[in-house]
Every structure is written in structure tokens, then in C-alpha cells.
SEDRENGU-918908 format. One line per field, with one value per residue: residue number from 1; residue in one letter; x, y, z of N, C-alpha, C, CB in turn. Coordinates in steps of 0.2 Angstrom, whole numbers. Glycine has a CB too. Layout:
N
pos NUM | ...
code A | ...
n.east X | ...
n.north Y | ...
n.up Z | ...
ca.east X | ...
ca.north Y | ...
ca.up Z | ...
c.east X | ...
c.north Y | ...
c.up Z | ...
cb.east X | ...
cb.north Y | ...
cb.up Z | ...
END
This chain:
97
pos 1 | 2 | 3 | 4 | 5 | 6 | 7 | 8 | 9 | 10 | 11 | 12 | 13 | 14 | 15 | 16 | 17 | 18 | 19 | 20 | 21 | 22 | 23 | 24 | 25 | 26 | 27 | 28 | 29 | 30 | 31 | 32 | 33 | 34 | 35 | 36 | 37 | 38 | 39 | 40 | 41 | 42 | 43 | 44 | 45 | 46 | 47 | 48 | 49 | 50 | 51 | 52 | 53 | 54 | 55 | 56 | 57 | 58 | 59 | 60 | 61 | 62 | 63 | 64 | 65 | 66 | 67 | 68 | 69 | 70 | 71 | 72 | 73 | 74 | 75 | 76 | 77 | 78 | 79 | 80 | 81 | 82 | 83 | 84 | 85 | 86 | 87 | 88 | 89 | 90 | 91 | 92 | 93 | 94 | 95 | 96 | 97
code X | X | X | X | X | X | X | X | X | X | X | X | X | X | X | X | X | X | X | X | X | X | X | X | X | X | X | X | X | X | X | X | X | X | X | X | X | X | X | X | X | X | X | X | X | X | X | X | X | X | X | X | X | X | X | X | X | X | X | X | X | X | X | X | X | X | X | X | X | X | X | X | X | X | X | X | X | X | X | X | X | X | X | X | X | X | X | X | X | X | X | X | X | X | X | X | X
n.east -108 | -102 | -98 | -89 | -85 | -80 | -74 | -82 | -81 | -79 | -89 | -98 | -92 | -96 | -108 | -120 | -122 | -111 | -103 | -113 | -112 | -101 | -100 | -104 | -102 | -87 | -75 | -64 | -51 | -46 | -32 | -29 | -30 | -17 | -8 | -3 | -13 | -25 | -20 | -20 | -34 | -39 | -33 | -41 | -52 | -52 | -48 | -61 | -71 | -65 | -59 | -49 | -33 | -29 | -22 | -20 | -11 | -13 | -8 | -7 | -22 | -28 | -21 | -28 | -39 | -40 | -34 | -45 | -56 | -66 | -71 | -63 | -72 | -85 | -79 | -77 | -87 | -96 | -88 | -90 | -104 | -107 | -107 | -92 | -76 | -63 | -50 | -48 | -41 | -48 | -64 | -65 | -61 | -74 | -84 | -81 | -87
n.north -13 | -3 | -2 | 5 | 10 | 24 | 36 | 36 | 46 | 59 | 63 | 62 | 74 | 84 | 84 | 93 | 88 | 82 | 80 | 73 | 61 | 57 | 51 | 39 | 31 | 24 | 25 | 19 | 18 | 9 | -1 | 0 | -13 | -27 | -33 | -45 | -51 | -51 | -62 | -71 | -72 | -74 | -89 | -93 | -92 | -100 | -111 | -120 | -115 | -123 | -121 | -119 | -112 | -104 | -96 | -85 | -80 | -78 | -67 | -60 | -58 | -51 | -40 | -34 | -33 | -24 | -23 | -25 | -32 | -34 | -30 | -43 | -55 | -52 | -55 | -69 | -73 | -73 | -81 | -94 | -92 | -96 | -109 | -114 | -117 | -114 | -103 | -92 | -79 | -76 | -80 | -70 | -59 | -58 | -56 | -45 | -38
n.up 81 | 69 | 51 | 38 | 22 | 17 | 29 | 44 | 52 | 48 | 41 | 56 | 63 | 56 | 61 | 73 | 86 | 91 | 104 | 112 | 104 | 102 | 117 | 117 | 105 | 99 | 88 | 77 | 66 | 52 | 43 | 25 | 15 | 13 | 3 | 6 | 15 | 6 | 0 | 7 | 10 | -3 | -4 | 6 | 5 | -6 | -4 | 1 | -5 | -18 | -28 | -44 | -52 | -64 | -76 | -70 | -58 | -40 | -32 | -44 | -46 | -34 | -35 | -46 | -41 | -35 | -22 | -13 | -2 | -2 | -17 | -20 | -16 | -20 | -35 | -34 | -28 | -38 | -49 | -44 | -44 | -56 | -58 | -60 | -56 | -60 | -57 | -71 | -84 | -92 | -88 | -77 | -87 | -94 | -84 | -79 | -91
ca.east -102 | -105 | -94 | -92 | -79 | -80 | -72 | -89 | -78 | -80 | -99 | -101 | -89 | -100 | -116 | -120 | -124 | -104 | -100 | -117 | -110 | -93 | -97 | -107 | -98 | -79 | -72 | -58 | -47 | -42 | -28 | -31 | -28 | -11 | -4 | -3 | -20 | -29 | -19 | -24 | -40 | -40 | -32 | -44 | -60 | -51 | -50 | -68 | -75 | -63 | -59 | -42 | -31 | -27 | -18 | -18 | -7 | -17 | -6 | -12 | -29 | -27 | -19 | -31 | -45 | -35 | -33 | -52 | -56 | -74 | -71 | -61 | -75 | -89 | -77 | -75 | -94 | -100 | -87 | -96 | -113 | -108 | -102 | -85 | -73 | -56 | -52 | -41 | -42 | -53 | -70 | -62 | -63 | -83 | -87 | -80 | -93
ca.north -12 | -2 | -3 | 10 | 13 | 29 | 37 | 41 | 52 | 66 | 63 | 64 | 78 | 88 | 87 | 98 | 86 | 77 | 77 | 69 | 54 | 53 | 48 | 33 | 26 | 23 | 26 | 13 | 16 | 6 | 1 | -4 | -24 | -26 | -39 | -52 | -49 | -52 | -67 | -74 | -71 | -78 | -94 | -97 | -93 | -105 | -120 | -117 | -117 | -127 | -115 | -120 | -105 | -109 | -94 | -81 | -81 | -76 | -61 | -55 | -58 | -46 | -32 | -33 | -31 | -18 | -27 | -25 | -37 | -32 | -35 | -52 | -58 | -53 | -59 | -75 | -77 | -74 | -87 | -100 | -95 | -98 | -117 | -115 | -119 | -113 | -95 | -89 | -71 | -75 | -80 | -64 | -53 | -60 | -55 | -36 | -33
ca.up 77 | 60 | 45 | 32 | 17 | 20 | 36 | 47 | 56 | 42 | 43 | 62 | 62 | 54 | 67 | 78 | 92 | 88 | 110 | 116 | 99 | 105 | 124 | 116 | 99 | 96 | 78 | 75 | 61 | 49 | 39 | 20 | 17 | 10 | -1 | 9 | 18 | 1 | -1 | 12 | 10 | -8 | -1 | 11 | 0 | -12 | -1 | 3 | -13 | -22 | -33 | -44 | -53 | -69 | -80 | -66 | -49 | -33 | -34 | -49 | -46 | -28 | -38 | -52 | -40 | -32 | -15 | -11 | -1 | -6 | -25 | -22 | -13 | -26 | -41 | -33 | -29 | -48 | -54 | -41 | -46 | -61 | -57 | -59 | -52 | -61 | -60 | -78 | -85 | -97 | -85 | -73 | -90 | -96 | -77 | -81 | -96
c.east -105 | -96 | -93 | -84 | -74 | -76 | -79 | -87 | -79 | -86 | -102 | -98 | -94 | -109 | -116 | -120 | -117 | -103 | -104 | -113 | -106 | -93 | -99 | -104 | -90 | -77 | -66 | -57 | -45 | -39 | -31 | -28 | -21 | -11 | -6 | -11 | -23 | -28 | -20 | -31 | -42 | -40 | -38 | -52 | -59 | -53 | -56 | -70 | -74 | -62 | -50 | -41 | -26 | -19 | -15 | -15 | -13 | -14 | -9 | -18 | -31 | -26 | -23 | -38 | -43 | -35 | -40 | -53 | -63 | -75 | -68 | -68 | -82 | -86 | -78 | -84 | -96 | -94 | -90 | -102 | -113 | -104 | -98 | -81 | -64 | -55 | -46 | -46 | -48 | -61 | -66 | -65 | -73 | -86 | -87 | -86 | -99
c.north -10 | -3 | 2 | 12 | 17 | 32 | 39 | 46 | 60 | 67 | 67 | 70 | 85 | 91 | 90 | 93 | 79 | 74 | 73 | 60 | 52 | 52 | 40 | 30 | 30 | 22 | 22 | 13 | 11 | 3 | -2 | -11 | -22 | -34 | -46 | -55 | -54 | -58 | -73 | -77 | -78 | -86 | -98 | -98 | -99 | -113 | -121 | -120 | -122 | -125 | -115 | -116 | -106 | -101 | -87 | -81 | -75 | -67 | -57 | -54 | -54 | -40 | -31 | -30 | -26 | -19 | -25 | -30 | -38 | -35 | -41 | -56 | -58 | -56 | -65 | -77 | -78 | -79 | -93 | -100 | -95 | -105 | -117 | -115 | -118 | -106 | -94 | -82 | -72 | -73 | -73 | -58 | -52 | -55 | -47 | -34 | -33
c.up 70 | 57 | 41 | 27 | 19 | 27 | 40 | 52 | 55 | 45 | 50 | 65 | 62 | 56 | 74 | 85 | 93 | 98 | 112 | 110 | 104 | 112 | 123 | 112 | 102 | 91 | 79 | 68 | 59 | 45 | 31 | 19 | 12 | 7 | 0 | 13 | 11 | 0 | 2 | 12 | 1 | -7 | 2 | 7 | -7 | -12 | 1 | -1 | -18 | -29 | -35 | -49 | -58 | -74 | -77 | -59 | -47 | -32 | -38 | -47 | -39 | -32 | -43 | -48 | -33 | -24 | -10 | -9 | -1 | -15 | -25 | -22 | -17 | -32 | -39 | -32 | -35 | -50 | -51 | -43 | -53 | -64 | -61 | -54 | -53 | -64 | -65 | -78 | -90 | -95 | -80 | -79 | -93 | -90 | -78 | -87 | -91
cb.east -98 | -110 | -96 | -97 | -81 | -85 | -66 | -96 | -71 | -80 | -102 | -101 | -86 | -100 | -121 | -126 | -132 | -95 | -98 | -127 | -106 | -85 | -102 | -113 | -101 | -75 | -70 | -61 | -44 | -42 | -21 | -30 | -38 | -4 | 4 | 4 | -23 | -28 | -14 | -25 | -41 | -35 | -28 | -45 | -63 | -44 | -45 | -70 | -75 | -66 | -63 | -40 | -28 | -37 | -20 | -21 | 3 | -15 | -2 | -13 | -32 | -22 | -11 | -32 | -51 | -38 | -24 | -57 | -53 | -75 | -68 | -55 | -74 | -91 | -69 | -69 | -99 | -100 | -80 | -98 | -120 | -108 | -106 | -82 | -76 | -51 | -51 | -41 | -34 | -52 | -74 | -53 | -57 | -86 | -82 | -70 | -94
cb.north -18 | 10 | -7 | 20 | 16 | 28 | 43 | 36 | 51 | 65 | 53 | 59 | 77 | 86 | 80 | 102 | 83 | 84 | 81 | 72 | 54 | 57 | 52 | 34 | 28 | 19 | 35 | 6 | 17 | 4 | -3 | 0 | -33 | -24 | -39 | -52 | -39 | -47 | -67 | -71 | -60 | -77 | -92 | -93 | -84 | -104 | -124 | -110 | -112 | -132 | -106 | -126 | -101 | -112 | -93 | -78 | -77 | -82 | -62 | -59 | -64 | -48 | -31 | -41 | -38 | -9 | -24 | -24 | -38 | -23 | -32 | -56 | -55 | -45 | -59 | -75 | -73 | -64 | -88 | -98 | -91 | -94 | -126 | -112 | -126 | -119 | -88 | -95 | -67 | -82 | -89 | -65 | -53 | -71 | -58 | -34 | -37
cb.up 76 | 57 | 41 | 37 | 12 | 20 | 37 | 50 | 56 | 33 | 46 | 66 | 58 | 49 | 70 | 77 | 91 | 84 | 116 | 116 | 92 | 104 | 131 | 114 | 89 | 98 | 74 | 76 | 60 | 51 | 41 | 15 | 11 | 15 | 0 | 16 | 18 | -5 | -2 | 16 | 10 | -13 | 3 | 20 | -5 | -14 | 6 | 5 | -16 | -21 | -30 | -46 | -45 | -76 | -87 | -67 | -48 | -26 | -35 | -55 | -47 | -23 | -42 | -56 | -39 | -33 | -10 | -13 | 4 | -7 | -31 | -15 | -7 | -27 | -43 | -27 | -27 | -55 | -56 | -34 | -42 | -64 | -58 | -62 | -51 | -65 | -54 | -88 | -90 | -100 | -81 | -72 | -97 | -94 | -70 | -85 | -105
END
């Protein structure tokens, strides 16, 4: 299995040797994470870590990190390794400089 942002469809599109690929890999779209996704996601990394959510809703803090479930997941490490343990706007805005 690979991974990529990206579509690597474009990519492999563009090689000459595209039919011998496509008898071997399968490309699998897929959707961008929505709303509820992300909240989820927060949720569960929250009870995990024990990470409590003081002046910003979980909401917020999905839309803020534009429903990436890539940047939740890096925000939420850097306020761990920096033993905390309650996310506000404030240690969220420190994290941004």
C-alpha cells in the first residue's frame, strides 16, 4: 500500500510504461476527511492522551487545522511533547510561530 496527498494517478499518467503499472497496482481514491471524521479522530487521540479542551471546541480546532487529519495529528503531538495536557488557543497559537 502507498499513500500520497497528492493524486499519483497524475504522476503515473505521465510514464511511458503506464499499462505494464496498471496490471500490477490499483489507485484508490479517496474522499477528503469531513467534519465528523476529524472529530472523531480528535476524540479518540484525546482519550488516549488525556488531553482536556479548555477555550476551544473540537470543532473549532478541526476547522482551524482545516480538517487535516495530518495537521490535527502533528498539533496535538507538539502540545504532548510539550507535557500538556489542555488544549486552549493560546498553546495552539505559540505552536503557529
Amino acid at each position: 500500500m502507498l499513500s500520497s496527498i497528492s493524486s499519483p494517478i497524475e504522476t503515473f499518467n505521465n510514464l511511458p510504461q503506464i499499462q505494464k503499472y496498471r496490471q500490477h497496482i490499483k489507485f484508490i481514491e479517496l474522499e477528503q476527511w469531513t467534519e465528523e471524521d476529524c472529530c472523531k479522530l480528535i476524540d479518540l487521540l484525546s482519550l488516549h492522551a488525556h488531553l482536556e479542551w479548555d477555550d476551544i471546541s473540537i470543532q473549532e480546532f478541526a476547522k482551524l487545522k482545516s480538517y487535516s487529519p495530518r495537521e490535527i495529528k502533528n498539533c496535538l503531538r507538539d502540545i504532548c511533547a510539550l507535557h500538556r495536557r489542555v488544549v486552549n488557543r493560546d498553546i495552539i497559537k505559540k505552536l503557529e510561530l
